[in-house]
N, C-alpha and C positions, 0 to 999 in steps of 0.2 A: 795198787798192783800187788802190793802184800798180800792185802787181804783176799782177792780173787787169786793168789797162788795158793795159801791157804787152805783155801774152796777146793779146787782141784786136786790137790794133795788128799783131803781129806774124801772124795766122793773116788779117788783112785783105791784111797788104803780101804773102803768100806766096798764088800763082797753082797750082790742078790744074787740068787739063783746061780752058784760059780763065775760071773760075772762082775767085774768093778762098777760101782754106778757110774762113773766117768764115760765105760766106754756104754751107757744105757742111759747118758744124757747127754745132753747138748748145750754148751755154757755159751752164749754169745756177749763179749763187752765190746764196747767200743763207745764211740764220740758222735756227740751232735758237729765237729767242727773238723775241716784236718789242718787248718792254719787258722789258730784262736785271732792272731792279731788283723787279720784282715777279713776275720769269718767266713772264710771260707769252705763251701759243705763237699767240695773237689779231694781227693784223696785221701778218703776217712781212714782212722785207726781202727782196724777191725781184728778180733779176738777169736777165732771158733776153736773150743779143745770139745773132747768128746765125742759122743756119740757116732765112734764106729771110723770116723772120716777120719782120710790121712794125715797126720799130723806131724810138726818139727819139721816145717816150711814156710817160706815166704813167698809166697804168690804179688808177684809186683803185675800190674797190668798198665797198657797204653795208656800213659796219661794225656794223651788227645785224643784219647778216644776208648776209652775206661769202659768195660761193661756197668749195666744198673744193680746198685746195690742189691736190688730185688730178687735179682738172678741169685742171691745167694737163699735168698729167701728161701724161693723157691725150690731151689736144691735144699735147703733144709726140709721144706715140707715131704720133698718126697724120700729123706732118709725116715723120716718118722710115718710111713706108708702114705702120705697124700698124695694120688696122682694129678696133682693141681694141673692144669697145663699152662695157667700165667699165675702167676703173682702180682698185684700193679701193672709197673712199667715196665716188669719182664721181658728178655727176647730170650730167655734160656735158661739150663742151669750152668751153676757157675762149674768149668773146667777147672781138671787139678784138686778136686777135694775126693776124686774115688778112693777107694780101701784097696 
């Protein structure tokens, strides 16, 4: 986690075009797991700073009934202009990340 604040620190303090690259990229971290000891792939650690989306929140969602990771995907694609209309197993983009 250092090192990916690090990242973001540094892509915040570096200027393109009057813009920081932080908010002109899109950092995604996260995990194959979200409960290592029972491998669990149900409520992952997921990371999105950047690129434009609202940020300095926690988005908790229905854990019986969770949207598809992909939904975020997809919402990413289409901050970086893809008018994808699915991603995978998409049913949407993910709510709660507009600017």
């Amino acid at each position: 986690m250092k090192v990916v604040h690090e990242l973001l620190l540094k892509l915040k303090n570096k200027e393109e075009q009057g813009e920081s690259l932080l908010d002109r990229t899109m950092v995604f971290f996260s995990s194959n797991l979200g409960d290592a000891s029972t491998h669990s792939t149900k409520n992952l650690p997921v990371l999105l700073a950047g690129g434009g989306s609202r940020h300095g929140q926690h988005l908790a969602f229905d854990p019986d009934s969770p949207p598809p990771l992909s939904n975020l995907y997809l919402s990413m694609l289409h901050r970086l202009g893809i008018n994808a209309d699915k991603f995978a197993s998409s049913t949407g983009t993910l709510t709660g990340l507009e600017s």
